[in-house]
C-alpha positions in Angstrom: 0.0 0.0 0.0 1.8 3.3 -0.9 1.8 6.2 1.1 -0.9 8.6 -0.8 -3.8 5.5 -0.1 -2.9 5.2 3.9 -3.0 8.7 3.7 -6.4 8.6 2.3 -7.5 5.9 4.9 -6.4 7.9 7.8 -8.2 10.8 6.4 -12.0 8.5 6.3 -11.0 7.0 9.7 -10.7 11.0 11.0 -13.8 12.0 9.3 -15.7 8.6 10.5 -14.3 9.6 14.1 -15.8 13.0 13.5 -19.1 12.7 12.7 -19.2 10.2 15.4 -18.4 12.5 18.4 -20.8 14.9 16.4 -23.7 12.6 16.5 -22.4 11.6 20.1 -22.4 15.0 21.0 -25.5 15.8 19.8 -27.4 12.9 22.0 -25.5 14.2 25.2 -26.5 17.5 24.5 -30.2 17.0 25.5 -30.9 18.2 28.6 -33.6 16.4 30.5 -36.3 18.2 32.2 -39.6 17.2 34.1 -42.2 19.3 32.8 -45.9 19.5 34.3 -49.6 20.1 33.0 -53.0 20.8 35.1 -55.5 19.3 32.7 -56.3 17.4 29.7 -58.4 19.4 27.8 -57.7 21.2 24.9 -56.9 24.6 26.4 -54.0 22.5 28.1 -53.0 20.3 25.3 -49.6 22.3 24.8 -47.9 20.8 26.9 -47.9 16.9 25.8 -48.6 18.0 21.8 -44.8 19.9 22.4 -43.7 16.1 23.5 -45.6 13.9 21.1 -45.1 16.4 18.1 -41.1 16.5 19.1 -41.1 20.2 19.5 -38.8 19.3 23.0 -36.4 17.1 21.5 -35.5 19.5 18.1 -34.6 21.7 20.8 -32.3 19.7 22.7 -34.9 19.0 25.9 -35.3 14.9 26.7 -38.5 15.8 28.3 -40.7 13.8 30.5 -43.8 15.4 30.8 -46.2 14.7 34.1 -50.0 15.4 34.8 -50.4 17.7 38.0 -54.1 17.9 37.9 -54.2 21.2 40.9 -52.4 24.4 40.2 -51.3 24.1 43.5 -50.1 21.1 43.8 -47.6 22.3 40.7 -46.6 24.9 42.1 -45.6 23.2 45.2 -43.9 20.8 42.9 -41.7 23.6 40.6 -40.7 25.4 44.4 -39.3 22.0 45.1 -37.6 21.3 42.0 -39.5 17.7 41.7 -40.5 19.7 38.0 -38.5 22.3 36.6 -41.0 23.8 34.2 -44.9 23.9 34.8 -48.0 25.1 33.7 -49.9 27.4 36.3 -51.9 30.3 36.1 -51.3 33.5 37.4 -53.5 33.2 41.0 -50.8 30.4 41.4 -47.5 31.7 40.7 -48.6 35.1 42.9 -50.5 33.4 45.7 -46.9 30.9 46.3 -44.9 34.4 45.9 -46.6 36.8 48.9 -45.6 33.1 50.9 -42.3 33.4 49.9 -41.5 31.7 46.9 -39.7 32.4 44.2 -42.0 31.4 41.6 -42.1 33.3 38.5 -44.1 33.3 34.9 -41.7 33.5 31.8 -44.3 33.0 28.9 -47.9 32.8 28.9 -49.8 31.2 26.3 -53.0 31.9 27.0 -53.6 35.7 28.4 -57.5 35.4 28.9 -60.1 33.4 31.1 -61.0 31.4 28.5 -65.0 30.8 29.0 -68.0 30.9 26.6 -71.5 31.5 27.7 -73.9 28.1 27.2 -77.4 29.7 26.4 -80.8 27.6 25.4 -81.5 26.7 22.0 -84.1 29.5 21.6 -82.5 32.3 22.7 -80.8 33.8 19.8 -79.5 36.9 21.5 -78.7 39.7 24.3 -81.6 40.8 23.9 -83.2 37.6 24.1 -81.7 36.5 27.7 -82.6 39.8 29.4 -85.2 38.7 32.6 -83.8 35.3 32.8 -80.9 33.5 34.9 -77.5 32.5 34.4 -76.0 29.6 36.3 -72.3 30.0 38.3 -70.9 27.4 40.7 -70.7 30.5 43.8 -69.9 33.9 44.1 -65.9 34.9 43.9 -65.6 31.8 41.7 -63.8 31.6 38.0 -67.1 30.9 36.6 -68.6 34.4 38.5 -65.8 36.3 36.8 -66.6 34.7 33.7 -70.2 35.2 33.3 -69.9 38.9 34.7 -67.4 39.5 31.9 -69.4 37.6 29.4 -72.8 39.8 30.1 -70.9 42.6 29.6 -69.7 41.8 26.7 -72.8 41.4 25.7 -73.7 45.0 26.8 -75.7 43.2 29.7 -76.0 44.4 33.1 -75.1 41.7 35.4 -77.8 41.0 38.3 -80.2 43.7 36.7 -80.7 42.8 32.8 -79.5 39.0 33.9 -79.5 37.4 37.4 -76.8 35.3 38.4 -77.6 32.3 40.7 -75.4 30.0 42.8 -76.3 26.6 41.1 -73.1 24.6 42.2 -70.3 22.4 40.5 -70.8 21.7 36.3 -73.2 18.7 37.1 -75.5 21.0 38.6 -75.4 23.4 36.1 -76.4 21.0 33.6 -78.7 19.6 35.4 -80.7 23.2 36.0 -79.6 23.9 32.3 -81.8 20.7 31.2 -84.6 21.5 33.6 -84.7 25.5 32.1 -84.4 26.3 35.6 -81.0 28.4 34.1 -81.1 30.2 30.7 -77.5 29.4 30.2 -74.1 29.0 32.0 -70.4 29.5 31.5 -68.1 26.9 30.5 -64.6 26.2 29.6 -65.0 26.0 25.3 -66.6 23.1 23.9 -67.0 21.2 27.6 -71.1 21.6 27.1 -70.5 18.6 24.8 -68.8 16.6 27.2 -72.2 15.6 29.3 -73.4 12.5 28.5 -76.8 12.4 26.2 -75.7 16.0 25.3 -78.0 19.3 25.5 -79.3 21.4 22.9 -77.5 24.8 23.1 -75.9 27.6 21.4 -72.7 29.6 22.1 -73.9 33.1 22.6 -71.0 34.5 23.7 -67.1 33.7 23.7 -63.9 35.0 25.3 -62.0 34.9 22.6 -64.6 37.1 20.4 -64.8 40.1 23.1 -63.4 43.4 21.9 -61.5 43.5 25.1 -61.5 39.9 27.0 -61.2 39.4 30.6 -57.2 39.5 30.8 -55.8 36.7 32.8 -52.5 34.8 32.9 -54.0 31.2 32.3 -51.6 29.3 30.4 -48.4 30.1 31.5 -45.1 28.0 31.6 -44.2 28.9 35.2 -40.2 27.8 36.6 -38.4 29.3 39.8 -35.9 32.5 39.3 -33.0 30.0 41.1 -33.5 27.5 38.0 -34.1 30.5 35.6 -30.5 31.4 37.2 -28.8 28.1 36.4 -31.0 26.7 33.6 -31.5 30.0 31.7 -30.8 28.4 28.2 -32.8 25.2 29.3 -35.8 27.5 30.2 -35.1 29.7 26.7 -35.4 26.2 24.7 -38.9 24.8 26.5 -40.1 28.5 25.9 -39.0 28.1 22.0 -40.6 24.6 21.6 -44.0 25.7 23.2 -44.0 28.2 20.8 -43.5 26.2 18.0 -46.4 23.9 19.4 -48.9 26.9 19.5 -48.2 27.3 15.7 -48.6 23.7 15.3 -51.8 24.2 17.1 -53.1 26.6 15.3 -52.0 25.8 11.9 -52.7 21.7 12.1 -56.5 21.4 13.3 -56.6 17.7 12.2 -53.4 16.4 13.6 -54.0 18.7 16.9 -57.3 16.9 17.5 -55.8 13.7 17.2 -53.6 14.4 20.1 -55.9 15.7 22.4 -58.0 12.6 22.1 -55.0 10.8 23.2 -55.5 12.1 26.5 -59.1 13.0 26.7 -61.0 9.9 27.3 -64.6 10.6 25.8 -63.2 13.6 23.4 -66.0 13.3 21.0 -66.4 15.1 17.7 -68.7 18.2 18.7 -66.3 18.6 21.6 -62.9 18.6 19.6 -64.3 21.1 17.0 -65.7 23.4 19.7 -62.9 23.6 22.3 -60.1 23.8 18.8 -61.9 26.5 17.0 -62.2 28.8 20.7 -58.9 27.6 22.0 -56.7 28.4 18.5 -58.3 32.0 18.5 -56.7 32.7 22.5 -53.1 31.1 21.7 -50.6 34.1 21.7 -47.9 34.4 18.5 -45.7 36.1 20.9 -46.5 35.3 25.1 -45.7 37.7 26.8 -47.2 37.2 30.0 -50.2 40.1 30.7 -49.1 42.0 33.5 -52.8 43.6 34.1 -54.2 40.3 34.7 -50.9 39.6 37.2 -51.7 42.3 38.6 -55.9 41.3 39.5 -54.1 37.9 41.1 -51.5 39.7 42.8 -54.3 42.2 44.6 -55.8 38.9 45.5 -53.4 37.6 47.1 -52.8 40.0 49.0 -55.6 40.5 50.7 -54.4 37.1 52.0 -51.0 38.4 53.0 -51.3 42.2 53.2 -47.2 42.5 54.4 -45.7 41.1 51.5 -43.7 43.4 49.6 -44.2 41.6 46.3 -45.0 43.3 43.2 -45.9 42.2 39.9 -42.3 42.5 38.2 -41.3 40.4 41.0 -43.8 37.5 39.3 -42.9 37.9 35.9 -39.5 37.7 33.8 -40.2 38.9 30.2 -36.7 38.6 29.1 -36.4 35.1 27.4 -39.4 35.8 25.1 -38.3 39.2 24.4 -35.1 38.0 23.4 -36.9 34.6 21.4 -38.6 37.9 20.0 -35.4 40.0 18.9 -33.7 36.9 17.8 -36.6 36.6 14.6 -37.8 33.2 15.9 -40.9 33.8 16.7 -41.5 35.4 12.7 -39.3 32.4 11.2 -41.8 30.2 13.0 -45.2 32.2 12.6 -44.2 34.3 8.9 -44.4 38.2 8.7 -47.9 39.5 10.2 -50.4 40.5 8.0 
């Protein structure tokens, strides 16, 4: 063999060498993470489409992604570093802050309560549910907040063009929905379709359709500043892959669906249309986190804790989708508005 071919041969062997530490390189390189999600509905469905659409692994994150089924219960779980990235929603993050922690919201994907008002079949508009009753769970509840916002979108009066009763949890709100003893009720989007045997209905109002919707940090990927601190580029890629997913979301209805059925048991057709079509109009191109909704939850809790010192910069870090913003991602991903 003469010199110019075991030249050659030790030149393949190199490159062979390379392009295995490369690909070795590139396995190491993914950083695992325990991420968490409160629900499997649609309006939640971010989370696990990110895993099972392998938006976490394209960028670099060997994720394993848990159910937490109470806000609370994740947040107790991201102060103790059991997950390193959660969903929560803004009440959350600030009512674990006035106690102390040092929980924080870096993106939010969803800025709004995200509720539509259930109405009977024959009532076709505002005008049409004035004198009649509206259904909530209590007083001070999410679905209070809703249906007040909701009437008023409407260009209702709560309690004077439309009462609001205390009917209890959502089986007792169908159940005086089917009865007529309620003209209609708030609901999470498409949920209505989710009781068995089904009612006749009609959406009269939604969230997503108000000129200015109730604002609300609801889906919001939620870490601690310590992590942020060490992880910062860990954090930076789980924010980039979410964002991906929301343009996934909102740009693959058929595929989407599919994946939420994977994790909703009895996800039927009327449902998956319903929640998709209210859902994709609420997921943010760019999520920033809504600081006058943080604000509402902050006031709240501390009513609860009237000596903390906490304020609302103190809950939210805007700097990784700011820079995810600078950096053109977020147009490479979504294309030039409109």
């Amino acid at each position: 063999m003469n010199d110019s071919s075991r030249s050659y041969r030790k030149f393949i062997s190199a490159i062979v060498v390379l392009l295995i530490g490369i690909a070795t390189s590139h396995a190491h390189s993914q950083e695992s993470i325990r991420v968490a999600y409160s629900s499997t509905d649609t309006l939640n469905s971010l989370w696990t489409i990110a895993a099972d659409a392998g938006f976490y692994k394209k960028h670099g994150l060997d994720a394993e992604v848990v159910y937490i089924g109470s806000t609370t219960v994740a947040v107790s779980a991201i102060v103790a570093q059991d997950v390193q990235i959660g969903n929560a929603a803004g009440s959350g993050v600030a009512n674990a802050a006035v106690r102390g922690a040092d929980t924080v919201s870096v993106a939010c994907f969803i800025n709004t309560l995200p509720y539509e008002l259930v109405v009977l079949d024959n009532i076709k508009s505002a005008e049409d549910l004035k004198g009649k009753s509206i259904g909530i769970s209590r007083f001070g509840s999410v679905s209070d907040v809703a249906a007040r916002e909701l009437l008023k979108g409407l260009g209702l009066k709560p309690m004077e063009d439309v009462k609001i009763l205390q009917v209890g949890g959502a089986s007792e709100r169908a159940a005086g929905f089917s009865r007529k003893i309620i003209a209609g009720f708030p609901s999470p989007p498409g949920n209505v379709h989710l009781i068995p045997g089904g009612l006749p209905h009609r959406v009269l109002a939604n969230m997503g359709d108000l000129e200015k919707p109730y604002p609300l940090p609801f889906i919001c990927a939620v870490t601690t500043k310590s992590y942020l601190a060490k992880k910062r580029p860990v954090v930076k890629r789980a924010v980039m892959a979410l964002i991906e997913t929301g343009h996934f979301f909102r740009t693959n209805k058929e595929a989407t669906q599919k994946l939420i059925a994977k994790y909703l048991r009895g996800a039927n057709k009327p449902y998956l249309d319903s929640s998709y079509e209210s859902t994709a109009k609420l997921i943010e191109r760019v999520p920033y986190t809504t600081r006058e909704g943080m604000k509402i939850q902050l006031d709240d809790a501390l009513k609860q804790n009237p000596g903390s010192k906490i304020t609302v910069d103190n809950l939210i870090d805007d700097s990784i989708v700011r820079e995810i913003e600078q950096e053109g991602f977020i147009q490479k991903v979504y294309g030039k508005r409109n």
